[in-house]
DRENLOLUM-628770 format. One record per residue: residue number from 1; residue in one letter; x negated, y negated, z negated of N, C-alpha, C, O in turn. Coordinates in nm, 4 decimals. Layout:
// DRENLOLUM-628770
[pt NUM,'A',[X,Y,Z],[X,Y,Z],[X,Y,Z],[X,Y,Z]]
...
***
This chain:
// DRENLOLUM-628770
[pt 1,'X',[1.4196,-1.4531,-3.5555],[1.2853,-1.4179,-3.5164],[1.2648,-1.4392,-3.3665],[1.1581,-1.4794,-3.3201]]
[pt 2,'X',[1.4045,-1.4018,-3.2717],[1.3441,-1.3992,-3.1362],[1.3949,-1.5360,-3.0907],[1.4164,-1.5391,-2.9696]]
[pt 3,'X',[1.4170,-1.6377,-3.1490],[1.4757,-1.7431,-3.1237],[1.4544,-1.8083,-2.9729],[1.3780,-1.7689,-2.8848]]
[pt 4,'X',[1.5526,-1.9286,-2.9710],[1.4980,-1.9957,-2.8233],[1.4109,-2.0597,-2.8221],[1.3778,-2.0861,-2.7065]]
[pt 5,'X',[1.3282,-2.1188,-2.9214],[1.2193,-2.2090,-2.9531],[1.0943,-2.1698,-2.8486],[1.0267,-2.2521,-2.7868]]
[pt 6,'X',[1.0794,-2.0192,-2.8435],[0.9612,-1.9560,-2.8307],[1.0188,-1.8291,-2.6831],[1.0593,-1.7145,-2.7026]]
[pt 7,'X',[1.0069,-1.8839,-2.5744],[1.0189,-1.8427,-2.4690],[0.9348,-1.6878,-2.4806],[0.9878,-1.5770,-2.4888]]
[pt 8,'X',[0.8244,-1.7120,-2.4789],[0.7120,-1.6240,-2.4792],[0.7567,-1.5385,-2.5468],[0.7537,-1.4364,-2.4780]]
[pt 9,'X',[0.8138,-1.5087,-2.6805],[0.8409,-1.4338,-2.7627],[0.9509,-1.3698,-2.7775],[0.9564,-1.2747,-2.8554]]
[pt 10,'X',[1.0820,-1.4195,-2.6894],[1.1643,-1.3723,-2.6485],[1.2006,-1.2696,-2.5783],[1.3081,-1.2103,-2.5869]]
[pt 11,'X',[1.0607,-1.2330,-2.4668],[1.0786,-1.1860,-2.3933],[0.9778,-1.0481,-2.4147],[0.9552,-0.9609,-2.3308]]
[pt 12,'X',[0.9336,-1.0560,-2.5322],[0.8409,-0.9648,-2.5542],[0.9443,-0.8878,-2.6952],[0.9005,-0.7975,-2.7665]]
[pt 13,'X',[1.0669,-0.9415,-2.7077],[1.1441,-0.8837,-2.8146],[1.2754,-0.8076,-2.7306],[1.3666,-0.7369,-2.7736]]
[pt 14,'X',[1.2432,-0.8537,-2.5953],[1.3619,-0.8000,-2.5252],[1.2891,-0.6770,-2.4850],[1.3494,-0.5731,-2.5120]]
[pt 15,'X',[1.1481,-0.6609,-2.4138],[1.0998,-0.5260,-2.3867],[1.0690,-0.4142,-2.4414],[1.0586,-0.2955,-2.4104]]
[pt 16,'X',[1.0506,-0.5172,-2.5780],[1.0617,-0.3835,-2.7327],[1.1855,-0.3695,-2.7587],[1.2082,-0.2845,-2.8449]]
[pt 17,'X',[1.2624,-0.4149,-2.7214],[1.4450,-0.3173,-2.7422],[1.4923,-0.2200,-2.5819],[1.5758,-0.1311,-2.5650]]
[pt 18,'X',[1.3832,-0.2957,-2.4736],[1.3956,-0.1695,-2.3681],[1.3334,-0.1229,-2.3654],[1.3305,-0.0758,-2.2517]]
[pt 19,'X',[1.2323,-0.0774,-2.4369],[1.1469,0.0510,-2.4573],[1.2273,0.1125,-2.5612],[1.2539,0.2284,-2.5296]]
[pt 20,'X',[1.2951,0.0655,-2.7168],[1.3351,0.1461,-2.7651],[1.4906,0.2265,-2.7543],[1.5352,0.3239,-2.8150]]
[pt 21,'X',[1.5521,0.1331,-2.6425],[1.6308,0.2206,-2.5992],[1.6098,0.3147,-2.4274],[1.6798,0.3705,-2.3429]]
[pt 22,'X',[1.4913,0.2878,-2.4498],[1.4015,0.4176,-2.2997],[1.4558,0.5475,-2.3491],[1.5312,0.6383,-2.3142]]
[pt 23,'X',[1.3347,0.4887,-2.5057],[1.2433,0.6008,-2.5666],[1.4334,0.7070,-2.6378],[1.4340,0.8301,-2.6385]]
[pt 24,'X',[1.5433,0.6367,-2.6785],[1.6320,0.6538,-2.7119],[1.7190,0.8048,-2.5703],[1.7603,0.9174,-2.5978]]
[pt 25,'X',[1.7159,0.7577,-2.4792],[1.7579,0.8253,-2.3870],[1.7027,0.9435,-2.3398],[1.7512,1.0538,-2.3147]]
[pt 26,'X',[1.5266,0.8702,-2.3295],[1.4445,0.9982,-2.3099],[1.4317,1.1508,-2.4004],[1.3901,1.2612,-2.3651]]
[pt 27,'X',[1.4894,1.0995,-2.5363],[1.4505,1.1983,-2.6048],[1.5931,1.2677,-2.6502],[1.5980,1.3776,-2.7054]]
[pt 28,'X',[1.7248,1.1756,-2.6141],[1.8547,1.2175,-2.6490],[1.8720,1.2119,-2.7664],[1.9206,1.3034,-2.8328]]
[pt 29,'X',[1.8230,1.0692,-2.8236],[1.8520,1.0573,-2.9588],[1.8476,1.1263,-3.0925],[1.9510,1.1310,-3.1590]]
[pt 30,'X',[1.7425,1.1772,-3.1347],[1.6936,1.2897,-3.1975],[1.7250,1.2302,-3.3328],[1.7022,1.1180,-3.3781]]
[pt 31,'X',[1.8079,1.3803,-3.4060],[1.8272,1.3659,-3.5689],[1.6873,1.4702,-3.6346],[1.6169,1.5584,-3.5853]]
[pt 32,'X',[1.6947,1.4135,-3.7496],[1.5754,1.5437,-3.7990],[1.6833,1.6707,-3.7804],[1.8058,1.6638,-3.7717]]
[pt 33,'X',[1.6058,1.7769,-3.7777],[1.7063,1.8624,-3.7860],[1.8070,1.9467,-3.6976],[1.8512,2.0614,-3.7044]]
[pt 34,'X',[1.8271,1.8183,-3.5945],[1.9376,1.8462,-3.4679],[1.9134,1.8579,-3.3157],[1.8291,1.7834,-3.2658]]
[pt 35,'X',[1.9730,1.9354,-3.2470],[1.9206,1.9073,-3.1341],[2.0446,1.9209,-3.0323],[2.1326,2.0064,-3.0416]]
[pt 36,'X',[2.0350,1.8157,-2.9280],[2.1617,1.7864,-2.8850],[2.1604,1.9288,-2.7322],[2.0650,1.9172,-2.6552]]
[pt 37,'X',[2.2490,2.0316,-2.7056],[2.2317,2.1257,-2.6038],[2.3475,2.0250,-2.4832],[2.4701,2.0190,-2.4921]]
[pt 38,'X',[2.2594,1.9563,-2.3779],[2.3449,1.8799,-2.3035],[2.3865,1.9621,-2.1666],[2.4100,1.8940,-2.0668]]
[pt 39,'X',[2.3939,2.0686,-2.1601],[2.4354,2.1377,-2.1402],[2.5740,2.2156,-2.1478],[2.6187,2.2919,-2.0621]]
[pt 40,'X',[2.6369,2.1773,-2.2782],[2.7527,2.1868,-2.3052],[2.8452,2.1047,-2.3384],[2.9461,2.1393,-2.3998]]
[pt 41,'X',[2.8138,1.9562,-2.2913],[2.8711,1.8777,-2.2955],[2.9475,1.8158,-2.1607],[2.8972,1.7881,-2.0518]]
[pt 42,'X',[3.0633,1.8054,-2.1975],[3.1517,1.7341,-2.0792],[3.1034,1.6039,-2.0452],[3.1044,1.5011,-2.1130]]
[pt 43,'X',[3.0544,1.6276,-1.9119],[3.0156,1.4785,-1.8581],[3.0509,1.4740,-1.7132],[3.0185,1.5678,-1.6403]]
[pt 44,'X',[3.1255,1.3545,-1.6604],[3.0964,1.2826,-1.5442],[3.0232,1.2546,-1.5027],[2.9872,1.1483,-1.5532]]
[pt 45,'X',[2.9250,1.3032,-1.3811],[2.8677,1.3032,-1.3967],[2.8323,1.1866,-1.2259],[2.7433,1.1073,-1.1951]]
[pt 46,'X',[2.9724,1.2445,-1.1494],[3.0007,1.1262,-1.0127],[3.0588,0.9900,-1.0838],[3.0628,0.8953,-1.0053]]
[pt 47,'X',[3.1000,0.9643,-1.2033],[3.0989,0.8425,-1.2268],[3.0051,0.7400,-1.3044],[3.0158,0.6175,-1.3092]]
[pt 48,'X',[2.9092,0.8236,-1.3646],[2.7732,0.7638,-1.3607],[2.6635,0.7311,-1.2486],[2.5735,0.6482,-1.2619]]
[pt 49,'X',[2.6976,0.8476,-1.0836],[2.6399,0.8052,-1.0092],[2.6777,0.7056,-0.9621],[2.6064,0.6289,-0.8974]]
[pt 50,'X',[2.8205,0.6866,-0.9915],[2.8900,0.5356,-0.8857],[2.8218,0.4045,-0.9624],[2.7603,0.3145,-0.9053]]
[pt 51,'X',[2.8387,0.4116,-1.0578],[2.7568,0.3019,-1.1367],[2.6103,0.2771,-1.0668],[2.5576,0.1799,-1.0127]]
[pt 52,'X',[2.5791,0.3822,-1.0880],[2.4484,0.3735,-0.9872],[2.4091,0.3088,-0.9047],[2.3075,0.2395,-0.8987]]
[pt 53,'X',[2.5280,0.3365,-0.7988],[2.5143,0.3028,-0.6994],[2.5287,0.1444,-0.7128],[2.4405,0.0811,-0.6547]]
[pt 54,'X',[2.5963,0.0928,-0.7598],[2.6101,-0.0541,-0.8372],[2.4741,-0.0923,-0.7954],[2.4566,-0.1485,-0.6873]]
[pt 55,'X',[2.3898,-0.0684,-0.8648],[2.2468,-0.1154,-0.8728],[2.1636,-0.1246,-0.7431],[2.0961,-0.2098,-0.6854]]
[pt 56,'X',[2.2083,0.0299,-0.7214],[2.1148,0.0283,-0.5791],[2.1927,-0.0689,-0.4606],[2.1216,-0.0796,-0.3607]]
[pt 57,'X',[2.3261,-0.1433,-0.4499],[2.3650,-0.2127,-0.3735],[2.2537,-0.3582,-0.4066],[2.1859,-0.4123,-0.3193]]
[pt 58,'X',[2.2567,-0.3868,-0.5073],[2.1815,-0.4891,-0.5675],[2.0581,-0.4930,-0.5023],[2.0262,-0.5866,-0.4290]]
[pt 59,'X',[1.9861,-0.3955,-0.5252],[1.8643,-0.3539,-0.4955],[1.8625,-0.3727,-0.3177],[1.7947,-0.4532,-0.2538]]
[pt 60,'X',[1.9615,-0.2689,-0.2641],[1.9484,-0.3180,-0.1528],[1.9597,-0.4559,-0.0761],[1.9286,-0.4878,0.0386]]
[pt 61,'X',[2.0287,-0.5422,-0.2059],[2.0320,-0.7065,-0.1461],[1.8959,-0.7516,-0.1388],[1.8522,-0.8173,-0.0443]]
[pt 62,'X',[1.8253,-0.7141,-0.2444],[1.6807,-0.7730,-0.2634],[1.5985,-0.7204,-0.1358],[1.5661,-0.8050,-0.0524]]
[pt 63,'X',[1.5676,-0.6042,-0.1177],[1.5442,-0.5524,-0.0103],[1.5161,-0.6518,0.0905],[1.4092,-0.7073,0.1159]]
[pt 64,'X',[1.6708,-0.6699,0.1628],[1.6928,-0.7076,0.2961],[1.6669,-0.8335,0.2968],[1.6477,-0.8944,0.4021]]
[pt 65,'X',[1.6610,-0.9138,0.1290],[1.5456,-1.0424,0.1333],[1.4109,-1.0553,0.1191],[1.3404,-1.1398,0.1742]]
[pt 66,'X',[1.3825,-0.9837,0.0563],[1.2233,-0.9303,0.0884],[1.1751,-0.9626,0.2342],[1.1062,-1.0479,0.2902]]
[pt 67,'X',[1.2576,-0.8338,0.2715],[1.2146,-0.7657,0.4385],[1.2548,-0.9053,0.5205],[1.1688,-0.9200,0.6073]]
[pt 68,'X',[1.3412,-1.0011,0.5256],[1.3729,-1.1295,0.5592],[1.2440,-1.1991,0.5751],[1.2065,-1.2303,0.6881]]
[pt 69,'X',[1.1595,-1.2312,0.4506],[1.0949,-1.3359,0.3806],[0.9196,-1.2718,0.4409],[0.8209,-1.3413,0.4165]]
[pt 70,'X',[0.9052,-1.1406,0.5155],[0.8322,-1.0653,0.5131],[0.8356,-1.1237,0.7143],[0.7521,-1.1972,0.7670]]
[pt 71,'X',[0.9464,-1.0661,0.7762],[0.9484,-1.0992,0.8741],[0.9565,-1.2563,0.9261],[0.9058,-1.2685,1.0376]]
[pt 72,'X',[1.0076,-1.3760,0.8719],[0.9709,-1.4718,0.9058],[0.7749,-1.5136,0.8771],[0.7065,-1.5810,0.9540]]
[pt 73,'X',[0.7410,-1.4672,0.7837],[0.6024,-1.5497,0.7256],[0.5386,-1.4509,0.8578],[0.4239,-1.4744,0.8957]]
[pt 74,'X',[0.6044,-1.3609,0.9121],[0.4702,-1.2619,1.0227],[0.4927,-1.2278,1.1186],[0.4271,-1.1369,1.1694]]
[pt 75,'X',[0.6024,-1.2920,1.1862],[0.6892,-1.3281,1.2797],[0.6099,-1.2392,1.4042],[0.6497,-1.1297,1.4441]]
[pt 76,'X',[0.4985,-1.3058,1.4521],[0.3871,-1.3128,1.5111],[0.3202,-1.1785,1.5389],[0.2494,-1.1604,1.6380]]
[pt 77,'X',[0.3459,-1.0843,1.4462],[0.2804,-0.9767,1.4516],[0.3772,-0.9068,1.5061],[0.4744,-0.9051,1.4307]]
[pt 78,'X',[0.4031,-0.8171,1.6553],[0.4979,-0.7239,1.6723],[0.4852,-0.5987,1.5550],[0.6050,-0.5936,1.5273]]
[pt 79,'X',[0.4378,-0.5202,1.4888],[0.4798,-0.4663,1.3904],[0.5483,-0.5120,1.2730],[0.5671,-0.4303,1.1829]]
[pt 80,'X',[0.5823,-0.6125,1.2622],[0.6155,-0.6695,1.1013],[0.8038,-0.6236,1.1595],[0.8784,-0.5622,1.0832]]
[pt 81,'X',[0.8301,-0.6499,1.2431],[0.9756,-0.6623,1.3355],[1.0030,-0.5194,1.2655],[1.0719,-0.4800,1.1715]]
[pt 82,'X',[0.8999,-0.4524,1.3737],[0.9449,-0.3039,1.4047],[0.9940,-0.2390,1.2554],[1.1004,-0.1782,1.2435]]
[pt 83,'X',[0.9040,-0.2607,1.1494],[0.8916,-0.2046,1.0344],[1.0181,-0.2311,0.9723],[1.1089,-0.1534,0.9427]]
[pt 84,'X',[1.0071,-0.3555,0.9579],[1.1290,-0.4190,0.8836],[1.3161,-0.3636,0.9698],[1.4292,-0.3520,0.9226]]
[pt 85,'X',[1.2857,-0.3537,1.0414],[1.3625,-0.2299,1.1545],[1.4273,-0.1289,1.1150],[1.5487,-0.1095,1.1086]]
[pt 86,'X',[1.2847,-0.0243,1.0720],[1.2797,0.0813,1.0230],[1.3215,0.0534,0.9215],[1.4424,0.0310,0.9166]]
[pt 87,'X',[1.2321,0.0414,0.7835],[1.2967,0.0043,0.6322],[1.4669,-0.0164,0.6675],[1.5166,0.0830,0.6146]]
[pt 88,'X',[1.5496,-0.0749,0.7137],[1.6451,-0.1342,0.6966],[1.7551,-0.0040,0.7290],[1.8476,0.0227,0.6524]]
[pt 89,'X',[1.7376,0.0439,0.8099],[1.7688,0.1659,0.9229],[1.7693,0.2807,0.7928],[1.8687,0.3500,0.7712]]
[pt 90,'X',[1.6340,0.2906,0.7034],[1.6265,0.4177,0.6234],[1.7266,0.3871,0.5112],[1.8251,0.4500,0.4725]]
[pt 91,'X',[1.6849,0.2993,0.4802],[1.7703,0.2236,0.3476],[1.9266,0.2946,0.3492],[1.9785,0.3914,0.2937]]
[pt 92,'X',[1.9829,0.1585,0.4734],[2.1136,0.1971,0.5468],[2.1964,0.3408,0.5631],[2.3020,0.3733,0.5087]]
[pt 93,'X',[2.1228,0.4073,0.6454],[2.1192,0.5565,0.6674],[2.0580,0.6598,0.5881],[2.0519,0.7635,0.6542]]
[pt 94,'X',[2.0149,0.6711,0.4834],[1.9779,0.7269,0.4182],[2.0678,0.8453,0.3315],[2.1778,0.7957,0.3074]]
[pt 95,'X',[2.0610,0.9466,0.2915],[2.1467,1.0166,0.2452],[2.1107,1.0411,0.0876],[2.1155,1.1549,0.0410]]
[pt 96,'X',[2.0781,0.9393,0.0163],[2.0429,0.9619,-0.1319],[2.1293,0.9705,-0.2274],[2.1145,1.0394,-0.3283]]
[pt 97,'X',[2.2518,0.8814,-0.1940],[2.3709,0.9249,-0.2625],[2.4089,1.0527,-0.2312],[2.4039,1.1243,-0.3312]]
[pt 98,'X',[2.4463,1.1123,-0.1286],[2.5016,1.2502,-0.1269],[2.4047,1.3429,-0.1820],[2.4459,1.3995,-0.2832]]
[pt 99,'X',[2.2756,1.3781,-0.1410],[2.1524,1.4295,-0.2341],[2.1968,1.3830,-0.3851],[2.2223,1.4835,-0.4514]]
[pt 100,'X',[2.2079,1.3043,-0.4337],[2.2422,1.2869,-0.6094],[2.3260,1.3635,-0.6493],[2.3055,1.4397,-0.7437]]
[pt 101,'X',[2.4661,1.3553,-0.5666],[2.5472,1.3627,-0.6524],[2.6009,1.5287,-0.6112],[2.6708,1.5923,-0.6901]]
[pt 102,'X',[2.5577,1.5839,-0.4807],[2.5406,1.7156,-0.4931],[2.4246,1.7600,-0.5830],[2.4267,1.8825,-0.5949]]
[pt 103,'X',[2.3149,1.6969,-0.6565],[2.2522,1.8111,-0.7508],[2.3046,1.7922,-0.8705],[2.2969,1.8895,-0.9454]]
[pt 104,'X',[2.3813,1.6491,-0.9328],[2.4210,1.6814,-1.0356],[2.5427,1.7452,-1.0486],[2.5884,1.7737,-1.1593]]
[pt 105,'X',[2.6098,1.7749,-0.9248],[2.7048,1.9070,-0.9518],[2.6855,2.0379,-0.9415],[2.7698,2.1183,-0.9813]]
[pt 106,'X',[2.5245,2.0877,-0.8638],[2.4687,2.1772,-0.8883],[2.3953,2.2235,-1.0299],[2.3721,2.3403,-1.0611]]
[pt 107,'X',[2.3632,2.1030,-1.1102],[2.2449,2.1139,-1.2012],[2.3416,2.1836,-1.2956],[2.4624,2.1946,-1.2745]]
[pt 108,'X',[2.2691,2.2346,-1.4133],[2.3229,2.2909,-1.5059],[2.3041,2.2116,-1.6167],[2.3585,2.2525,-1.7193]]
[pt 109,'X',[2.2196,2.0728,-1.6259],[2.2129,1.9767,-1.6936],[2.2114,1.8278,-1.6488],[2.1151,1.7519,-1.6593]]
[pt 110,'X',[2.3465,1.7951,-1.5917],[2.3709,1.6985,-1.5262],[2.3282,1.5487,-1.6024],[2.2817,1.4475,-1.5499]]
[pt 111,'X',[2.3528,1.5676,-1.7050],[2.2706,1.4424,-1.8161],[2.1838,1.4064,-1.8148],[2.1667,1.2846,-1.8167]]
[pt 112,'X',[2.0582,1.5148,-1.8099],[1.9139,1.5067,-1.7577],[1.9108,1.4594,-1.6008],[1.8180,1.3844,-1.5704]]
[pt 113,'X',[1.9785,1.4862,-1.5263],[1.9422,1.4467,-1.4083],[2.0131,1.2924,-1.3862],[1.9761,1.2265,-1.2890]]
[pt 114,'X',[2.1145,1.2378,-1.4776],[2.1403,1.1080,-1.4275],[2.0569,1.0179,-1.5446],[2.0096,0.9074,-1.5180]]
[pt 115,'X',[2.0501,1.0575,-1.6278],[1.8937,0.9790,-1.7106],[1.7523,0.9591,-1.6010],[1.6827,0.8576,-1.6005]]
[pt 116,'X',[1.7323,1.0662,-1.5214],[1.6164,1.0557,-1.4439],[1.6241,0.9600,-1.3550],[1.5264,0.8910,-1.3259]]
[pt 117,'X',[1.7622,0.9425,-1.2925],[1.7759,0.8430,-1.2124],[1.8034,0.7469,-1.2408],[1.7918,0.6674,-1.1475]]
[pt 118,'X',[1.8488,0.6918,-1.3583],[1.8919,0.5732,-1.4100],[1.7135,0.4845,-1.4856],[1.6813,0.3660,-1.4765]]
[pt 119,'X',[1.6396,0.5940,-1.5494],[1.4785,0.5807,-1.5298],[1.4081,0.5421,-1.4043],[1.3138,0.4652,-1.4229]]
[pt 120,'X',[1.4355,0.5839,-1.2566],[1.4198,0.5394,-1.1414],[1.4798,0.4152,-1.0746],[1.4503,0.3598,-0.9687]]
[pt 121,'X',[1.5507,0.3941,-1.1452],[1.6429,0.2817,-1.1230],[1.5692,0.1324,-1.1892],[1.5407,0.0285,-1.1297]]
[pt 122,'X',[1.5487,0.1766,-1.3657],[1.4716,0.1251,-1.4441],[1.3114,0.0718,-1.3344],[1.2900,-0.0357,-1.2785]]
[pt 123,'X',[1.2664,0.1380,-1.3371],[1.1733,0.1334,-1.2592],[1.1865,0.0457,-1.1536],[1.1070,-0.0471,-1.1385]]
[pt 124,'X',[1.2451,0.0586,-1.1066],[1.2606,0.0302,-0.9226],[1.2654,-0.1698,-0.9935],[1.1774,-0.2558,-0.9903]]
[pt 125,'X',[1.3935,-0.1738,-1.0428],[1.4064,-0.3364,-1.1211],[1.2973,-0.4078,-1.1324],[1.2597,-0.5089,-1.0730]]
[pt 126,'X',[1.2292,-0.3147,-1.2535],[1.0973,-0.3779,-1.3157],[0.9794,-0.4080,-1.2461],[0.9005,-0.4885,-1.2957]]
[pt 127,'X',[0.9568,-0.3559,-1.1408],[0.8721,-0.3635,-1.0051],[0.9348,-0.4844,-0.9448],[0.8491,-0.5697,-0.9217]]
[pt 128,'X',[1.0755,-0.5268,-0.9058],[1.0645,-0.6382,-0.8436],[1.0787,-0.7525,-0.8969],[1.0662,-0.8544,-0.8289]]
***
């Protein structure tokens, strides 16, 4: 059905299997009947952030080509510099990993909180 023939259609069979494994995560995989307490489940929860972080290195490659591709086309403008400056500086220095991975050792449902971010993550991709 999703063959290579049909580009177009391929890609509209790939977003209906990432929506249905969104919708899969978001809801924690629901049985009739059952309900999963993730809460009492043993999870790693710093080695799902490291994975994470995987992405956001990625992310930060795109970034610093963006912000590249941003500052040559506007060269001209002393703010385009400054900004791209900044952005790079926050990015860099930023303390979002340590913020993560101290709340999911605070949280009392660390599952929920690395689904949220791995959804933010989702996000962040699909935007660029």
């Amino acid at each position: 059905m999703c063959g290579a023939r049909r580009p177009d259609l391929r890609i509209w069979c790939w977003a209906a299997a990432a929506l249905i494994d969104l919708f899969g995560t978001w809801t924690a995989h629901p049985a009739p009947g059952r309900t999963t307490r993730t809460e009492r489940l043993p999870f790693d929860a710093e080695h799902v952030l490291g994975r994470m972080l995987l992405f956001l290195i990625i992310l930060l490659g795109e970034t610093v080509l963006t912000l590249g591709r941003a500052v040559s086309a506007h060269h001209s403008d002393p703010l385009t510099p400054l900004m791209a400056l900044v952005g790079l500086l926050t990015i860099y220095f930023g303390r979002a990993e340590q913020l993560a991975a101290s709340h999911a050792a605070a949280t009392e449902g660390p599952i929920r909180s690395v689904h949220l971010g791995i959804n933010v993550i989702y996000g962040v991709v699909a935007a660029s």
